[in-house]
BAPASE-114496 format. One record per residue: x, y, z of N, C-alpha, C in turn. Coordinates in steps of 0.001 Angstrom, whole numbers, padded with zeros to 6 digits, always signed. Atoms other than C-alpha are relative to their C-alpha. Layout:
N
XYZXYZXYZ
...
end
This chain:
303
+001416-000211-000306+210960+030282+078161-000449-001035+001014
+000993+000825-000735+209106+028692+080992-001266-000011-000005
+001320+000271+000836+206534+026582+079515-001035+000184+000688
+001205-000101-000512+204464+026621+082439-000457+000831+000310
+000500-001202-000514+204226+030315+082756-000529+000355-001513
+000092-000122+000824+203640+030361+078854-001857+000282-000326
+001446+000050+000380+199699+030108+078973-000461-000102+000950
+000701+000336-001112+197477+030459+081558-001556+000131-000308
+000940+000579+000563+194402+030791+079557-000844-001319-001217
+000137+000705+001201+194716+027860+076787+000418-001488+000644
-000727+000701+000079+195513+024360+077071+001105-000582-000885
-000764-000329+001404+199030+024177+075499-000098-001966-000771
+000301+001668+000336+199054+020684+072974+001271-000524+000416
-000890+000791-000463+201430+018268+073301+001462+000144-000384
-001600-000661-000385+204973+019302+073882+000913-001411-000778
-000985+001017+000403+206421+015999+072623-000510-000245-001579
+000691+000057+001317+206196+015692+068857-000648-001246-000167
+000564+001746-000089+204170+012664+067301-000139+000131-001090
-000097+000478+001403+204578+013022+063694+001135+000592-000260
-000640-000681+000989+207137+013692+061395+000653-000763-001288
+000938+000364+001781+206690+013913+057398+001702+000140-000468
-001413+000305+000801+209616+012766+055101-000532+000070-001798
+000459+000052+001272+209748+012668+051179+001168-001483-000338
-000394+000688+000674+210688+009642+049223-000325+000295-001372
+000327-000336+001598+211207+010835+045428-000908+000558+000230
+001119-001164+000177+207515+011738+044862-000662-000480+000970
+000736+000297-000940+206078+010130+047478+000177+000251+001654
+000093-000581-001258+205052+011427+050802-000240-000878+001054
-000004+000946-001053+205884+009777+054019-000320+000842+001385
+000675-000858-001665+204307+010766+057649+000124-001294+000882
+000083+000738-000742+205574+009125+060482-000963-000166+001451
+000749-000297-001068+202984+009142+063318+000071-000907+001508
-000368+001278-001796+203347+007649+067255-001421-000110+000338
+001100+000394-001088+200610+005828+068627+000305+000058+001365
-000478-000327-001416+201944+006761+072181+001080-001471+000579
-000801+001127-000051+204262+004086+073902-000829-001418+001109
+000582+001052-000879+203722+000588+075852+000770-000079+001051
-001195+000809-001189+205804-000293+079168-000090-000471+000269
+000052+002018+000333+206513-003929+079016+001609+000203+000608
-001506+000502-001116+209193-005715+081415+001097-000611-001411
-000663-000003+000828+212123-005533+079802+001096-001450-000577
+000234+001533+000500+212468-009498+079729-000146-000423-001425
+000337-000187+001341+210574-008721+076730+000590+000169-001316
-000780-000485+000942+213360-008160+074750+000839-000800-000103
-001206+001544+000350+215678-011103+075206-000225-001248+001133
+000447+001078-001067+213930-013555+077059+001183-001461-000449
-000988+001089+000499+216658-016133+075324+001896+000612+000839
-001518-000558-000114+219643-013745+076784+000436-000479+001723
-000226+000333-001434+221476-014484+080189-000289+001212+000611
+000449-000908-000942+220296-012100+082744+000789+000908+000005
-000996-001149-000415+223134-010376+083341+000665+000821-001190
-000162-000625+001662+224069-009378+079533-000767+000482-000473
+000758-000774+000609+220923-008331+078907-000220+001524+001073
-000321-001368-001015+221285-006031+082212+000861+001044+000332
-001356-001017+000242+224498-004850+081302-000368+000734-001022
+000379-000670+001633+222927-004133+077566-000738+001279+000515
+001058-001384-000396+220063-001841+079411+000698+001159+000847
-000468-000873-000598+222424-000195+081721+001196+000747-000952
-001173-000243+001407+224993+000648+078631-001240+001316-000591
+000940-000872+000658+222016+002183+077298-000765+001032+000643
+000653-000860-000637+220832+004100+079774-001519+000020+000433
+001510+000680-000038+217562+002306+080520+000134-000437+000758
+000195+000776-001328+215929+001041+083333+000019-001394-000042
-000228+001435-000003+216239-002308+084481-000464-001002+000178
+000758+000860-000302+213023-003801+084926-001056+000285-000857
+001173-000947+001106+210391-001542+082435+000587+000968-000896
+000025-001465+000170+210829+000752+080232-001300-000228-001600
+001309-000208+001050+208224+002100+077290+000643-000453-001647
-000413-000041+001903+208428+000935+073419-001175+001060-000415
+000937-001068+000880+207623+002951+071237-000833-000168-000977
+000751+000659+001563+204679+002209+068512-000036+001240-000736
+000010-000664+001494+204991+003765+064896-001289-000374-000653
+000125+000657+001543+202841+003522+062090-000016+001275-000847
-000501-000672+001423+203009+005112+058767-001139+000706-001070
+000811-000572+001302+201139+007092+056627+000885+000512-001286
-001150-000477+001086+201949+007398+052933-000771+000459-001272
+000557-000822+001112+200882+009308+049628+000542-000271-001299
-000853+000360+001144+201622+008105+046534-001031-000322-001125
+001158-000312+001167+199546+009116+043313-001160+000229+000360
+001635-000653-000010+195822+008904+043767-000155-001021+001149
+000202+001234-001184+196088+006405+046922+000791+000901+001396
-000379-000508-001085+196117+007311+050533+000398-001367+001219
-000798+001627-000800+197914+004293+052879-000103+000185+001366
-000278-000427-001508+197986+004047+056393+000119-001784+000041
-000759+001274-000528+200394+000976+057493+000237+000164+001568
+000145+000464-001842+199309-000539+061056-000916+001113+000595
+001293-000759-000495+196451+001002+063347+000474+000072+001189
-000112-000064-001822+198017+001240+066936-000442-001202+000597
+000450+000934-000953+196836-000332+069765-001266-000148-000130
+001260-000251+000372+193358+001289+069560-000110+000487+002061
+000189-000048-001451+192165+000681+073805-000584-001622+000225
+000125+000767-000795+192274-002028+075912-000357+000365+001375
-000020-000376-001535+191548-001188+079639+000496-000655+000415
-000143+001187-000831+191975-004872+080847+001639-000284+000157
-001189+000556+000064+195568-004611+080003+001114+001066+000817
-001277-000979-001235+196581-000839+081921+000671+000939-001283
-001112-000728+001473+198120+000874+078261-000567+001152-000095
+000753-001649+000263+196572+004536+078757+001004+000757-001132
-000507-000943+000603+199646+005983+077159+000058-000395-001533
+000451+000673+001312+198744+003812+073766-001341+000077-000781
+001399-000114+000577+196400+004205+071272-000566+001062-000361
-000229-001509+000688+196681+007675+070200+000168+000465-001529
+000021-000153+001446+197014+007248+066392-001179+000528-000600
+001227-000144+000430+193606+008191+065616-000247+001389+000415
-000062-001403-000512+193550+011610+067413+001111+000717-000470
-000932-001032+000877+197061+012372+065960+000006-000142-001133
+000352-000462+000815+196108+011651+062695-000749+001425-000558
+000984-001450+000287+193305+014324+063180+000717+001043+000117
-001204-000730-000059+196239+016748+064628+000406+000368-001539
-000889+000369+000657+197615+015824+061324-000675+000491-001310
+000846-000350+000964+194728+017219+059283-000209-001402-000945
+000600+000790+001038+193651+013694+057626-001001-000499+000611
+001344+000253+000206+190250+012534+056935+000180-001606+000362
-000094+001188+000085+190031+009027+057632-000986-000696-001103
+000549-000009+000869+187930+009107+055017+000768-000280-001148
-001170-000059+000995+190798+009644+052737+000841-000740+000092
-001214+000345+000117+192718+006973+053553-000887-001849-001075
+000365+001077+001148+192037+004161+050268+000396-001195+000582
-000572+001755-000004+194216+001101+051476+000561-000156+001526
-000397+000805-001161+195282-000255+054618+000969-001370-000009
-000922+001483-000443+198428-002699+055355+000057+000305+001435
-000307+000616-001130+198605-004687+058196+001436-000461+000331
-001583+000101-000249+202579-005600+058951-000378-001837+000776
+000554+001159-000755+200814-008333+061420-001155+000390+000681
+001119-000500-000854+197719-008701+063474-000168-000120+001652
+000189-000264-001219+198519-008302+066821-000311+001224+000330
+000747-001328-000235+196951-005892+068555+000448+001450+000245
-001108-001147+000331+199149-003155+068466-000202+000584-000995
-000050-000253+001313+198629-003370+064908-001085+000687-000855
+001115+000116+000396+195070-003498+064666-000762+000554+000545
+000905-000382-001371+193426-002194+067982-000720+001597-000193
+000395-000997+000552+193006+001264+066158-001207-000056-000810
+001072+000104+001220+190783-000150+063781-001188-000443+000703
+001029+000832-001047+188410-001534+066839-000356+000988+000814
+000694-001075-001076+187834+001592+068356-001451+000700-000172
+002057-000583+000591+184033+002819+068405+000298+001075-000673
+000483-001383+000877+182970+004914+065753+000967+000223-001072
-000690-000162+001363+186091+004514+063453-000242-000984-001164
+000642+000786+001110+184927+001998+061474-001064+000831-001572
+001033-000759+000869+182435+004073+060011+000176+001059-000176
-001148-001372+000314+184568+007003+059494+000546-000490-001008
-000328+000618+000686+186419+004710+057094-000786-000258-001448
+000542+000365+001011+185419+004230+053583-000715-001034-000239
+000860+001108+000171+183006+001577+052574+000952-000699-001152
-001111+000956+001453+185782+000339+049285+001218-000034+000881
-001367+000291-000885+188922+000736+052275+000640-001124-001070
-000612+000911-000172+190891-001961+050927+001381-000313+000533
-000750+000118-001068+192947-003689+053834+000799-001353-000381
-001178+000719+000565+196131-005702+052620+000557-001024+000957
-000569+000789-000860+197229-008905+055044+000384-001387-001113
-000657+000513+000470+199564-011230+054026-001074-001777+000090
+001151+001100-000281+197036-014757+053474+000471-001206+001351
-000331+001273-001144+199418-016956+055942-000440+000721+001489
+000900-000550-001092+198294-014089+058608-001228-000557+000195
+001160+000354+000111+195123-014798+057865-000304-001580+000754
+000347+001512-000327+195233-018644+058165+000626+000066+001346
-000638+000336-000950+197704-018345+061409-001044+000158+001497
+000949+000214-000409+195206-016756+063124-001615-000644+000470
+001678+001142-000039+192193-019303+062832+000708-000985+001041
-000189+001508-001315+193951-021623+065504+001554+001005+000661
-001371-000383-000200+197110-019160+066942+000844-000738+000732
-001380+001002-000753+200675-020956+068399+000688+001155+000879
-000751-001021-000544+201997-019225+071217+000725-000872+000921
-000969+000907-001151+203937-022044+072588+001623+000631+000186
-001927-000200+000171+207604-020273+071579-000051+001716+000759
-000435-001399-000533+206265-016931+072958+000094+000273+001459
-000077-000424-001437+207146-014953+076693-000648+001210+000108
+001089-001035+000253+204232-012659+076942-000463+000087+001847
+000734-000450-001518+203093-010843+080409-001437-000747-000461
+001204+000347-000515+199995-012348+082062-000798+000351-001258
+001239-000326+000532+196674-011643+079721+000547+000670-001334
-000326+000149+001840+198791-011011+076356-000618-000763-000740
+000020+000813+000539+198068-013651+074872-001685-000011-000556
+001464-000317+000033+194336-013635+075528-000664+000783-001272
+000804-001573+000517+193607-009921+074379+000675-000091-001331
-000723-000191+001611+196133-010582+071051-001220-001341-000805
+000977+001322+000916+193592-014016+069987-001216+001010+000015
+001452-000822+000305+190356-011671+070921+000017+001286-001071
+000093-000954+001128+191719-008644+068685+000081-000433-001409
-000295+000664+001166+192756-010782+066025-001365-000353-000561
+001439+000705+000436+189368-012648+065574-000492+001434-000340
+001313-001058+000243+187134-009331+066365+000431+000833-001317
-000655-000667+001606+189612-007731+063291-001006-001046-000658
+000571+000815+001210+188882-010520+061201-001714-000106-000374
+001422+000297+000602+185024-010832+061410-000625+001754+000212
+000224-001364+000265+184629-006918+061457+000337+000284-001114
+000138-000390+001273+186287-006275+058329+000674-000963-001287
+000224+001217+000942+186546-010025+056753-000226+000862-001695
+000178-000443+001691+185233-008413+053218+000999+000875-000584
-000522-001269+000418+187566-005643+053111+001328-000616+000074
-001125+000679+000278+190392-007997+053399+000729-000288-001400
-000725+000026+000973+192848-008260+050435+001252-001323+000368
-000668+000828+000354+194798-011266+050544+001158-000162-000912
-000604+000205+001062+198390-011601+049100+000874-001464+000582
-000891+001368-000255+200894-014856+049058+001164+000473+000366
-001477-000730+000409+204340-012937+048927+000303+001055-000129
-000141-001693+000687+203974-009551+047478-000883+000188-000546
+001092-000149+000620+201861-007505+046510+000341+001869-000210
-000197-001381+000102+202353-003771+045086-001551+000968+000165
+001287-001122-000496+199582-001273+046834-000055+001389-001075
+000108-001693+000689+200234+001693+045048+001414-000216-001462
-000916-000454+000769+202954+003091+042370+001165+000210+001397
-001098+000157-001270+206456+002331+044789-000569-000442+001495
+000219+000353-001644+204715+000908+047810-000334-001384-000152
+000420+001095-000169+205270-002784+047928-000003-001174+001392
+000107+000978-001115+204058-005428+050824+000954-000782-000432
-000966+001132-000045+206733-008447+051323-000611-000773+001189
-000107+001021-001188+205978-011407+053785+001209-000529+000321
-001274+000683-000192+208656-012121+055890-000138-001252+000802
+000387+000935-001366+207235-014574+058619+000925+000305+001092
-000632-000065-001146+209091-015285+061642-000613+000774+001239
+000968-000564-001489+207267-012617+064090-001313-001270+000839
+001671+000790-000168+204090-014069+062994+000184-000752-001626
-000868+000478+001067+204245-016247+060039-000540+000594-001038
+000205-001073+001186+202575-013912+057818+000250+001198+000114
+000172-001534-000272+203981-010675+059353+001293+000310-001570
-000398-000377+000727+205122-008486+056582+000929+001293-000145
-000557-001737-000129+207504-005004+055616-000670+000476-001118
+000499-000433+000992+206559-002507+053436+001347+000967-000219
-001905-000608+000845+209474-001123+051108-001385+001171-000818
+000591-000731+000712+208236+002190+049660+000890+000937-000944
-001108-000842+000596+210782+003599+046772-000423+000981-001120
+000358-001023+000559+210839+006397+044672+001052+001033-000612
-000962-000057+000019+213014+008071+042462+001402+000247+000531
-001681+000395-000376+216495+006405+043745-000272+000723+001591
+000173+000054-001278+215256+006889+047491-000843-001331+000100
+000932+001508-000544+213817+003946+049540+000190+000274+001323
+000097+000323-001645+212424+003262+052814-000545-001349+000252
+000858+001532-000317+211502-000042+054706-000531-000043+001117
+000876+000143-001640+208868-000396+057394-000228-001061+000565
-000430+001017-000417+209949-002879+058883-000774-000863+001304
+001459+000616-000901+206727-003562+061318+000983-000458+001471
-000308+000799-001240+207882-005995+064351+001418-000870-000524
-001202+000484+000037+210926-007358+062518+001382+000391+000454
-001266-000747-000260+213760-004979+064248-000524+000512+001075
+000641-000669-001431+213451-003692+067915+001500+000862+000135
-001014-001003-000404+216120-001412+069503+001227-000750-000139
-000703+000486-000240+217617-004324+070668+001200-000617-001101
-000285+000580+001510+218256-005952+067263+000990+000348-000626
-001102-000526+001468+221036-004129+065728+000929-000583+000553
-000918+000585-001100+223372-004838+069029+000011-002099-000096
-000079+001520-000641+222113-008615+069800-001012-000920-001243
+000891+000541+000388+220420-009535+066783-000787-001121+000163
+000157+001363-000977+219802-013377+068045-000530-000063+001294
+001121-000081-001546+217836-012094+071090-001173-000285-000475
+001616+000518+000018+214334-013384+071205-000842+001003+000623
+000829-000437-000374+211620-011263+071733-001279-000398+000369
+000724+001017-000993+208961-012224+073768-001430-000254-000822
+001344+000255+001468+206071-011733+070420+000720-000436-000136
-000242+000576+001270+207765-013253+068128-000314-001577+000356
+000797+000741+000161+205839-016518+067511+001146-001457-000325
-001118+000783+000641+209146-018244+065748+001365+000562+000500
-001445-000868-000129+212076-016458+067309+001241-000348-000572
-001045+000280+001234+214619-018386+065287-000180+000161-001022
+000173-000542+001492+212988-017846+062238+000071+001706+000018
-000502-001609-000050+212697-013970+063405+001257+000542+000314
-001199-000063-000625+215926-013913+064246+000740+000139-001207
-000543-000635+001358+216972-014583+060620-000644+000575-001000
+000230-001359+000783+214884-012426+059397+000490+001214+000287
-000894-001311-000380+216242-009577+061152+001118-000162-000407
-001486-000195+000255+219677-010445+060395-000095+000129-001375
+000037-000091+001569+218789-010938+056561-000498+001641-000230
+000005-001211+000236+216986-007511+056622+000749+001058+000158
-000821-001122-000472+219614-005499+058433+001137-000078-001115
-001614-000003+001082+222398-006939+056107-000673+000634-001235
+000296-001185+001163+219812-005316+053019-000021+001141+000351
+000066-001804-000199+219514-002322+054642+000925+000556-000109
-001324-000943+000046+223178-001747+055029+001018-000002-000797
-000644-000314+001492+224105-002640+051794-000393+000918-000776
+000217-001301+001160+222090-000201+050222-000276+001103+000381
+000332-001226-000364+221657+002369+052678-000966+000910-000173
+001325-000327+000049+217781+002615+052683+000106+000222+001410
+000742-000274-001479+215922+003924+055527-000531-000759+000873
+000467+000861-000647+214597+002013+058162-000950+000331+000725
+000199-000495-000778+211712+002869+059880-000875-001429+001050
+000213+001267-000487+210379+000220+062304-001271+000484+001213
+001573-000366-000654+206828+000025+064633+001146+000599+001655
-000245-000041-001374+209223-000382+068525+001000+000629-000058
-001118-000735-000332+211999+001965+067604-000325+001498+000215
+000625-001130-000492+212146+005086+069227-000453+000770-000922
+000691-001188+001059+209892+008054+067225+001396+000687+000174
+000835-000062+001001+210315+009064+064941+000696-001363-000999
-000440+001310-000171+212408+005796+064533+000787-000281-002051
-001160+000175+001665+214230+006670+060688+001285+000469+000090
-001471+000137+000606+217749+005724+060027+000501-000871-000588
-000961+000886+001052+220055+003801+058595+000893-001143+000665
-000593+000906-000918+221624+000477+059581+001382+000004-000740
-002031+000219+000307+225595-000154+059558+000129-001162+000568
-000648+001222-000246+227552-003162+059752+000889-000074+001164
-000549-000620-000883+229039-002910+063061+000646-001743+000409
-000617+000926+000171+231628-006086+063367-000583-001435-000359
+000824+000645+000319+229359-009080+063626-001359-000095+000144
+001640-000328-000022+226166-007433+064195+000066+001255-000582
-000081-001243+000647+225004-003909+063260+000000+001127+001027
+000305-001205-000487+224633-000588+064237-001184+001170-000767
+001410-000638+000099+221587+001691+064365+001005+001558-000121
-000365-001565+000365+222180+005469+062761-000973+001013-000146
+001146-001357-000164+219452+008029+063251+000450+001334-000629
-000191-001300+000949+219160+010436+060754+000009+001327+000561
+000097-001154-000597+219404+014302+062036-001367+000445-000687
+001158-000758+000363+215902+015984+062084+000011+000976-000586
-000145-000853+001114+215088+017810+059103-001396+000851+000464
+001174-000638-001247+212971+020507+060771-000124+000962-001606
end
């Protein structure tokens, strides 16, 4: 079929998918794309020698100066609670990200109320994470009881942020301290505070791992004898190949560094799911032990 002779009175929707719904035991998982970012691909191993990380992108079939990540987040269903882990980007102008910030329109796609969604985790609060929740007019679409789950060392990291260890394009840095704050004193009350862990629902528990950010967190959601882990900003594409690459967020890159390696070695002992915010959509598989690093396994789409 040629799509473009397919309609000439309708506009057709969007040809590239941007959700897709999984089951864990009894609980219902929806993966949704906030559209992607294209960030210099520096960004990904600013610690690596030039030429290894240029061999890595050309191995892969990627360009060699940009290419787009992909942002995830998660919607999930589990008893009488409706979840939505991470908010997109939301909109920036000042920063150029048109093709970001789409979570909020494909929710609606997606038939949910934002009304209906009870709890909110944050993974971290960079703006990626959060920038959804800052967009006019969703606020108040949102429930007045929301309660929004951040790990408390988030909380405190942000009141003075450290970005001495990070390699962030021009005006990052900036626009991630201004979303952070305008989060925090927008929905300050609706904040939930945990130290470590904290179980949201029946099978959906927060973990703090630090290292990104030092309160960024995963969310493990299991259910009978299935499990998944949303693994936020702790695992990038790159990560399975070079785990020990530095990414140009991460706040601690040696401490994120063994967090990724500690998470990948749970994942591929027990052969949970992985789904992660910068891996490509719909971004669930399974990690393998691949000699002294791992390997990334993408599940076949269950259509």
């Amino acid at each position: 079929m040629n799509l473009h002779n397919a309609s000439v009175t309708s506009k057709p929707e969007e040809l590239v998918p941007s959700r897709y719904a999984l089951r864990i035991g009894e609980i219902d998982v929806l993966v949704v794309s906030d559209g992607v970012l294209p960030l210099p691909t520096t960004m990904l191993a600013h610690n690596a020698d030039p030429a290894v990380r240029a061999s890595w992108l050309n191995d892969m079939f990627l360009p060699p100066d940009a290419f787009d990540w992909a942002l995830n987040a998660v919607m999930v269903r589990s008893g009488d609670k409706t979840i939505l882990i991470d908010a997109g980007l939301g909109s920036d102008p000042d920063l150029h990200l048109p093709r970001a910030g789409q979570l909020i329109k494909r929710l609606e796609a997606a038939g949910i109320d934002l009304a209906s969604v009870t709890d909110l985790v944050l993974t971290h609060l960079h703006m990626d994470h959060v920038g959804g929740l800052l967009v006019d007019g969703v606020k108040e679409r949102l429930r007045k009881d929301l309660r929004i789950h951040v790990a408390a060392a988030e909380i405190k990291f942000w009141e003075s942020p450290d970005f001495t260890h990070t390699n962030m394009p021009q005006g990052f840095p900036d626009a991630l301290r201004a979303a952070a704050k305008r989060f925090v004193k927008e929905y300050g009350s609706q904040i939930r505070q945990f130290d470590e862990e904290h179980e949201v629902a029946p099978g959906v528990v927060v973990r703090r791992t630090g290292g990104h950010t030092p309160g960024h967190s995963v969310v493990r959601v299991a259910s009978g004898g299935d499990a998944l882990t949303f693994a936020g900003d702790a695992v990038f594409a790159v990560g399975f190949d070079q785990p020990e690459w530095h990414n140009g967020f991460e706040h601690d890159p040696e401490e994120a560094a063994r967090v990724r390696i500690r998470l990948l070695r749970e994942l591929a002992e027990t052969g949970e799911l992985l789904v992660a915010t910068h891996m490509p959509f719909p971004s669930v598989g399974h990690v393998a032990i691949a000699g002294d690093a791992f390997r990334w396994v993408p599940v076949f789409w269950d259509y």
